[in-house]
DOPAKOL-262431 format. One record per residue (C-alpha): x, y, z; chain. Coordinates in Angstrom, 2 decimals, m for minus. Example, Ala and Ser with C-alpha at 12.3 -4.5 7.8 and 13.67 -1.06 7.14 Angstrom:
BEGIN
<<12.30 m4.50 7.80> A>
<<13.67 m1.06 7.14> A>
***
This chain:
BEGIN
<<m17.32 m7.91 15.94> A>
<<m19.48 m10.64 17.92> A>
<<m18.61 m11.68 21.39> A>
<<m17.74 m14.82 20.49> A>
<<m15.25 m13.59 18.16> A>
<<m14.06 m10.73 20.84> A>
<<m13.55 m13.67 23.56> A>
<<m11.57 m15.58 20.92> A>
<<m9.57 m12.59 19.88> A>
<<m8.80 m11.84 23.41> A>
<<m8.22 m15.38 24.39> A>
<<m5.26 m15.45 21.41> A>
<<m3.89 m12.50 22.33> A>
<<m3.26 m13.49 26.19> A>
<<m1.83 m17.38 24.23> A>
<<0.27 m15.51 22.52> A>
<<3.07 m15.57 25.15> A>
<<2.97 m19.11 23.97> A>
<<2.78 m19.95 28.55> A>
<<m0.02 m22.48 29.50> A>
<<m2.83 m20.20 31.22> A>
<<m5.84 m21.32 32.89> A>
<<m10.14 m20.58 32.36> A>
<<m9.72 m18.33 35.06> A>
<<m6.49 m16.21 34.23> A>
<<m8.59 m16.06 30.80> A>
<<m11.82 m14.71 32.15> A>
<<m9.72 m12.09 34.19> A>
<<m7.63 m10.92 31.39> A>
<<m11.14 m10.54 29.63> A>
<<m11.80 m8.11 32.55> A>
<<m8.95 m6.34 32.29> A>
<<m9.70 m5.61 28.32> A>
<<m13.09 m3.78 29.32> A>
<<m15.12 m6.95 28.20> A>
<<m17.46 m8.75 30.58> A>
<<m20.70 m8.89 28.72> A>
<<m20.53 m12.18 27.88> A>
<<m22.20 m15.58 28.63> A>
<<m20.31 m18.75 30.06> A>
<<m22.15 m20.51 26.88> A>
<<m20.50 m17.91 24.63> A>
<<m17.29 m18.37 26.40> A>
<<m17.35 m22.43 26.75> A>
<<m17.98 m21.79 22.76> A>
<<m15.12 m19.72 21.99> A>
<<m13.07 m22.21 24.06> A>
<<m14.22 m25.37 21.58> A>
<<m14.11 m23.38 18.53> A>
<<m10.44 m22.67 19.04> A>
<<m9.74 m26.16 20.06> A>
<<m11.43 m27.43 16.90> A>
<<m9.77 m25.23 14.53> A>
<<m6.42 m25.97 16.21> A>
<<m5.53 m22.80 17.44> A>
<<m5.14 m23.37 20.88> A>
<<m4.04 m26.64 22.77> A>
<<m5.34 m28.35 25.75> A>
<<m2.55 m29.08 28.32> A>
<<m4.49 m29.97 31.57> A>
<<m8.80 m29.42 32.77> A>
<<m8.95 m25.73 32.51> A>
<<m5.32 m25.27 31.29> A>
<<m4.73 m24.22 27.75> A>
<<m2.25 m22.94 25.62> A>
<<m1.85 m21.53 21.65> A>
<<m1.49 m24.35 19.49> A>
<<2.13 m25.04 17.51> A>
<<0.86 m24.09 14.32> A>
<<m0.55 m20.86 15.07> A>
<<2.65 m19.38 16.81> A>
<<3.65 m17.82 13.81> A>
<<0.63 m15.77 13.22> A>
<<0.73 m14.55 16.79> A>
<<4.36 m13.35 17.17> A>
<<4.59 m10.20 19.32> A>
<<6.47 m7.21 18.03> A>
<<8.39 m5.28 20.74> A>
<<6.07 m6.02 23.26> A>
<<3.26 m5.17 21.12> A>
<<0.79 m7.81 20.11> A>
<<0.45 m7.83 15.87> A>
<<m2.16 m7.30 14.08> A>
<<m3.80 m9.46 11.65> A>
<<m4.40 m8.52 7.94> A>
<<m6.14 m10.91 5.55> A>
<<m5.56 m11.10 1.84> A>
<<m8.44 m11.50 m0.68> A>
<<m7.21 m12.27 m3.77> A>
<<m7.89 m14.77 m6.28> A>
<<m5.92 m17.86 m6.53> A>
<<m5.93 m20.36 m8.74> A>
<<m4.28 m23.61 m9.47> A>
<<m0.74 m23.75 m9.42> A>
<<1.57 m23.07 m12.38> A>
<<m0.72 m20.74 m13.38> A>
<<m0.78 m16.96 m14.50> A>
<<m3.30 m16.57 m11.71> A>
<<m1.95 m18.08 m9.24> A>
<<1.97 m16.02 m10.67> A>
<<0.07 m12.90 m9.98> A>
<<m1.21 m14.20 m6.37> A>
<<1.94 m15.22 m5.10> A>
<<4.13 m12.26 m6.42> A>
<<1.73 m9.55 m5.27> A>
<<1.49 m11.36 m1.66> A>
<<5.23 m11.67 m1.72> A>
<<6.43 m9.07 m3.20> A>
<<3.73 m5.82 m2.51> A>
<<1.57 m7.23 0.55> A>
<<3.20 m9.23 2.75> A>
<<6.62 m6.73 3.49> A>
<<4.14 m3.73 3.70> A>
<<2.18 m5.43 6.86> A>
<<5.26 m6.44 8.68> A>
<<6.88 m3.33 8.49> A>
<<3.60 m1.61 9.65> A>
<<2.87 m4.16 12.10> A>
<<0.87 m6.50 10.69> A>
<<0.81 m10.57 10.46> A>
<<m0.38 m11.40 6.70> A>
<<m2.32 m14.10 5.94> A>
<<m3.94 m15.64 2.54> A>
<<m7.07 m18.35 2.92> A>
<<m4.14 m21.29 1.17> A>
<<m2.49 m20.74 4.49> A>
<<m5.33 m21.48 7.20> A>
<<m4.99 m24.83 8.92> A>
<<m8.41 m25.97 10.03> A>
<<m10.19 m30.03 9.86> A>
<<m13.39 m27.21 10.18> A>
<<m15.11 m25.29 7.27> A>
<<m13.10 m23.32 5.47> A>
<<m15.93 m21.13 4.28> A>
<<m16.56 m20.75 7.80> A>
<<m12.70 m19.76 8.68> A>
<<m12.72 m16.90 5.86> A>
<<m15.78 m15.33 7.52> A>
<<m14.31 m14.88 10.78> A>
<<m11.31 m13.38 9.29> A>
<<m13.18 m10.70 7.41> A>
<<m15.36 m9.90 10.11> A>
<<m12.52 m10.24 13.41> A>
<<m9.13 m9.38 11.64> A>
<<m7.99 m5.44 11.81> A>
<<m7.50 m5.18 8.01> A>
<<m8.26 m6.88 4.88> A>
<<m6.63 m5.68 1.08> A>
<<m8.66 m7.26 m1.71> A>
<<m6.89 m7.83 m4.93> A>
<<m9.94 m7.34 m7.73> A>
<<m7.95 m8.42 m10.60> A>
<<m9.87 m10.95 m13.02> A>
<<m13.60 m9.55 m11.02> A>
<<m13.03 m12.99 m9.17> A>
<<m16.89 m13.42 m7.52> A>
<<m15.10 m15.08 m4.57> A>
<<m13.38 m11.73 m4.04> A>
<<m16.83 m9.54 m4.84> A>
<<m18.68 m11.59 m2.17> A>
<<m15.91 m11.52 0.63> A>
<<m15.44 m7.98 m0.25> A>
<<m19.02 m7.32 0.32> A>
<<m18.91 m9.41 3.46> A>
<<m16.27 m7.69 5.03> A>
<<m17.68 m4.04 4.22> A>
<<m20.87 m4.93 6.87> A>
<<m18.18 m4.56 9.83> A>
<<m17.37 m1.17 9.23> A>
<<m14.06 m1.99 9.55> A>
<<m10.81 m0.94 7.10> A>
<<m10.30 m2.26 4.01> A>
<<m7.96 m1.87 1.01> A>
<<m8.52 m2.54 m2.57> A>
<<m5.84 m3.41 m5.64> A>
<<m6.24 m4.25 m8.89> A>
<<m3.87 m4.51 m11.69> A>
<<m2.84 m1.67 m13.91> A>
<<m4.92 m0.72 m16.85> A>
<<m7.88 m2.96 m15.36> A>
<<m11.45 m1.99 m15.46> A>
<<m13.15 m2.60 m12.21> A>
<<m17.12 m3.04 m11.92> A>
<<m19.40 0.29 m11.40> A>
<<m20.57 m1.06 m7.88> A>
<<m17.53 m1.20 m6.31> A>
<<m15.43 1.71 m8.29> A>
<<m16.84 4.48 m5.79> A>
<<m14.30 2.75 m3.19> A>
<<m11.15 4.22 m3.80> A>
<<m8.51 1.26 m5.49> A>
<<m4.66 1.49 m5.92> A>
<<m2.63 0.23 m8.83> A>
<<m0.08 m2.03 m8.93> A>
<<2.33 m3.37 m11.83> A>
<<4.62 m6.51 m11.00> A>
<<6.70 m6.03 m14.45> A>
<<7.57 m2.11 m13.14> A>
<<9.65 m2.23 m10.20> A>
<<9.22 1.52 m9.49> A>
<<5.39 1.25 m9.72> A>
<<6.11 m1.83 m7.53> A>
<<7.98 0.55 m4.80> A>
<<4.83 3.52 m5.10> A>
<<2.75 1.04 m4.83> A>
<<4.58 m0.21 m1.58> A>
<<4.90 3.14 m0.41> A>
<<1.25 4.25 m0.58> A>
<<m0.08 1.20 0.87> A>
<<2.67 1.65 3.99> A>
<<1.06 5.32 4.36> A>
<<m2.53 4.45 3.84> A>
<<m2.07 1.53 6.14> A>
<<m0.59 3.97 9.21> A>
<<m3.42 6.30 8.86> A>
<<m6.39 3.62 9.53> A>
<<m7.79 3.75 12.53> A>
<<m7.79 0.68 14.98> A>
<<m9.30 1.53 17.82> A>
<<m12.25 m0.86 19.12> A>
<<m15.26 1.26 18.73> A>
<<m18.42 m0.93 20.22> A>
<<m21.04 1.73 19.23> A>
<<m22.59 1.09 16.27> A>
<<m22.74 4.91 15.60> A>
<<m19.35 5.31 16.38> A>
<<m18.25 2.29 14.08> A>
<<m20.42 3.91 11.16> A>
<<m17.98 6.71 11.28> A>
<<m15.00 5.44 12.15> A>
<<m15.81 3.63 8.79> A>
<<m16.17 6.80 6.65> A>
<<m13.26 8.76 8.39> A>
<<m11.21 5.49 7.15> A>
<<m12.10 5.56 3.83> A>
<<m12.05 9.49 3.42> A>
<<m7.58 8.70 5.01> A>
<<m7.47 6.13 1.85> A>
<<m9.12 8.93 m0.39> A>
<<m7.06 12.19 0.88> A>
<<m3.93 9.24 0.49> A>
<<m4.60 9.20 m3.12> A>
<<m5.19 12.77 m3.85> A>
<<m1.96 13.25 m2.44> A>
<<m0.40 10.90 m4.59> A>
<<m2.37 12.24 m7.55> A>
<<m0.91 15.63 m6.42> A>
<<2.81 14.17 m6.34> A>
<<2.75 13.01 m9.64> A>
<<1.23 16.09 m11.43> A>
<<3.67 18.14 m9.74> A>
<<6.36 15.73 m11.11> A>
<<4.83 15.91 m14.76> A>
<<4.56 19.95 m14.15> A>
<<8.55 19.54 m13.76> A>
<<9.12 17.55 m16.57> A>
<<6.72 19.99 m18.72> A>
<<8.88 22.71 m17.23> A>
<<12.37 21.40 m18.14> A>
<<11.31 20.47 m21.68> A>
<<9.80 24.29 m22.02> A>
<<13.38 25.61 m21.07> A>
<<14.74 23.33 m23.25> A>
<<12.90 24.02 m26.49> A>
<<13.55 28.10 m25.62> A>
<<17.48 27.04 m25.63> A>
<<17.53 25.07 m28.96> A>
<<14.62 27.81 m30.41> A>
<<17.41 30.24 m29.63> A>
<<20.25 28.58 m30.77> A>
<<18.69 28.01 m34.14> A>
<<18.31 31.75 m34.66> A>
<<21.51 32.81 m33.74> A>
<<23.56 33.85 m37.17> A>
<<26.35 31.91 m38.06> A>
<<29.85 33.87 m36.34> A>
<<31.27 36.25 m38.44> A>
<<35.02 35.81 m40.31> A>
<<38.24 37.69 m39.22> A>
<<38.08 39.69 m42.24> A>
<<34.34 41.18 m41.45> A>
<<35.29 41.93 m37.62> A>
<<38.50 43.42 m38.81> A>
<<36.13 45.16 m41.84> A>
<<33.85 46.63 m38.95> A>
<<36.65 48.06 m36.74> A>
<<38.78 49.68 m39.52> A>
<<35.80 50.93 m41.79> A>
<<34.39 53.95 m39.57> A>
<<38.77 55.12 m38.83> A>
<<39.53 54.71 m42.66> A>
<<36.06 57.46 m43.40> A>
<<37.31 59.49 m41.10> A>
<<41.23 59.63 m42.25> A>
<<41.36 58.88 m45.80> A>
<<45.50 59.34 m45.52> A>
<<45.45 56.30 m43.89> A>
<<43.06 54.11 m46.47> A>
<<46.15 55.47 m48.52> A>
<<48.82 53.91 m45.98> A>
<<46.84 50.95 m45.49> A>
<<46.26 49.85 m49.48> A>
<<50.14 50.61 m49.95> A>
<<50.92 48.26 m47.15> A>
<<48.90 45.76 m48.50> A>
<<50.58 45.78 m52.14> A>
<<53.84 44.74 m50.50> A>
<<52.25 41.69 m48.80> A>
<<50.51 40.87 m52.21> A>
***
């Protein structure tokens, strides 16, 4: 991350109380984060970059305060201030089947997984800026804590930003629809599944984002070293995630494999059993070895069954 983009960072995340605070309580609460290598040109900078892009307000010299329309992306949770996650995806005009897929993965997949872990989500259609929005999408790759790509469609809007957002070493996530081929250059990066039409792929889905999602790490790391690894241990959580899951759901399919094995034994068996024997041959079997024995009684037994005849 840049210092201008730390400052501004910082300088949202002491607005966020939504209070008016001064240059000074700024510059101190800048101390108190560890950061003080910084020039009062980088600083004045931050300052007008914020109050062109509308995300802070001035309310008197020196006095500022978080702009109206950014209050919403700087909510605190418990105390805590959120982090911010954005969504690459492709768009698309509206009313159409890209632009279906957009909204219904954001809605349905993305957007409930980063609240519940913390996380404010936001897609480029919701930025309000008067400055560049090309400009506004690099600052978000390169200053927000997280970014999940949706490749479906090999969008080269997606490729680049995806690209762009790799140089900060920081976490990143990538989706693509079921059944879709991704490009050789990116498939060494580990990328989940998702299918809108199968509501329990829709809740794995959900599920192994949430867990992947806990397991990044945050942390500031300033080192370049440092970042480098903090990088790979990142991606390594997101691999070990879906090993895991792999691991799940061949132990499920070993069940199933199971269950249908002890059920073809059962019918197997079933079908070689004899059919059950009449009264006559069970009788036949118990009388038989008495009557060899005691012929008298074969005797007895035919004249008892004349009368019956």
């Amino acid at each position: 991350m840049t210092k201008s983009a730390m400052i501004k960072e910082l300088i949202m995340q002491l607005l966020s109380d939504e209070s008016p605070h001064t240059v000074s309580q700024m510059k101190n609460y800048l101390i108190q984060k560890d950061f003080n290598d910084y020039s009062e040109g980088q600083f004045s900078g931050s300052i007008d970059n914020l109050l062109k892009n509308k995300k802070i307000e001035k309310v008197d010299r020196g006095v500022y305060k978080i702009a109206n329309v950014e209050k919403s992306f700087t909510q605190e949770r418990n105390g805590a201030f959120m982090k911010k996650c954005f969504v690459v995806s492709p768009i698309g005009d509206a009313g159409t089947d890209i632009r279906k897929n957009a909204d219904q993965l954001y809605q349905h997949i993305i957007k409930p997984v980063c609240e519940k872990c913390g996380f404010i989500a936001q897609r480029v259609d919701e930025f309000n800026t008067s400055e560049s929005i090309t400009q506004e999408i690099l600052d978000a790759l390169n200053d927000y804590e997280l970014v999940i790509a949706d490749l479906t469609g090999h969008n080269p809007n997606v490729f680049f930003e995806i690209g762009y957002r790799t140089k900060s070493q920081k976490p990143i996530i990538h989706l693509k629809r079921k059944d879709e081929i991704i490009p050789f250059d990116v498939s060494a990066i580990r990328t989940f599944e998702y299918d809108l039409t199968d509501l329990d792929m829709v809740t794995a889905t959900k599920d192994r984002l949430e867990q992947v999602i806990k397991n990044f790490k945050y942390d500031e790391i300033k080192e370049s070293k440092k970042s480098s690894n903090n990088f790979e241990n990142n991606m390594i959580v997101a691999s070990l995630n879906d090993i895991q899951y792999k691991i799940d759901v061949l132990t499920e399919e070993i069940k199933k494999k199971e269950n249908e094995t002890i059920k073809t034994v059962i019918e197997t068996f079933n079908a070689q059993k004899s059919e059950p024997e009449s009264l006559e041959t069970e009788m036949m079997k118990i009388l038989m070895p008495e009557l060899i024995r005691n012929p008298n009684a074969a005797d007895a037994l035919l004249k008892l069954s004349d009368k019956f005849k």
